[in-house]
N, C-alpha and C positions, 0 to 999 in steps of 0.2 A: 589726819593721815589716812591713808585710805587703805586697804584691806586686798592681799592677793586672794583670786578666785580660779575655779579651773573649771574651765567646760569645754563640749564640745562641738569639733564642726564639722561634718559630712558634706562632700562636696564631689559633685558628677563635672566632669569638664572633658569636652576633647582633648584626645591621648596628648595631642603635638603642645599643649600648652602645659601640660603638669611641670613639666622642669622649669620654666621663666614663673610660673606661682610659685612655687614652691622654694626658690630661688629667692624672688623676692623675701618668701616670708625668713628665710635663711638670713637672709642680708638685715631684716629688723632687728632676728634675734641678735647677732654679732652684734648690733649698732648697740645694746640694750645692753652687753656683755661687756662692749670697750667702753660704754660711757660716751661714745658719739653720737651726734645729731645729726640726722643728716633727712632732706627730703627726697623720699621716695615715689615712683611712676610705676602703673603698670599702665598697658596699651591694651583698652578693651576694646576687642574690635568686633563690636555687634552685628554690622555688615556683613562680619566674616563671617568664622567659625567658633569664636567663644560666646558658649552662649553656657554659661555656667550654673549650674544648682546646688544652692547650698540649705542645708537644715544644721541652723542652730539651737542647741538645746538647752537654751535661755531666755530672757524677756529682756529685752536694751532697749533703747532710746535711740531713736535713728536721729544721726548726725548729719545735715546737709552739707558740711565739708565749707571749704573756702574756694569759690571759683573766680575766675579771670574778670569775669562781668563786672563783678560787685568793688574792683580795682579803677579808684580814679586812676587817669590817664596818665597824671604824674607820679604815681607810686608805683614799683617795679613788684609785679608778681614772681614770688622767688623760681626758681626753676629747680627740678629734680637734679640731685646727686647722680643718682640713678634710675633710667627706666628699661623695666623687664620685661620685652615683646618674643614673642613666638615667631614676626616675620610675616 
């Protein structure tokens, strides 16, 4: 079983996107709360204007995540419940 831990995460972001982060992270915790699963999206728009900084003050194992690529043709990549864009 594994072990709750609490750290922290400092994070610089253009003003216009705090609310759709933040939002999002809102929407984890609910899902966490109700006992729902659900897959979540945000829309980082590097191009744009989020260009975000974060310091965490812990040591983690960075996750490569699941992308579309590594999806045979035949298998359906699931799509977000919800994704949270600034626009």
């Amino acid at each position: 079983m594994s072990k709750e831990v609490t750290f922290d995460i400092k994070v610089t972001m253009n003003e216009r996107w705090v609310d759709d982060f933040c939002s999002m992270l809102n929407w984890m915790q609910s899902c966490g709360n109700l006992g729902h699963s659900s897959i979540v999206g945000f829309y980082s728009d590097g191009d744009g204007d989020f260009r975000p900084k974060f310091e965490i003050d812990r040591e983690y194992e960075k996750k490569n995540g699941f992308w579309r690529k590594d999806y045979k043709q035949s298998d359906r990549f699931p799509k977000p419940e919800v994704i949270f864009d600034a626009g």
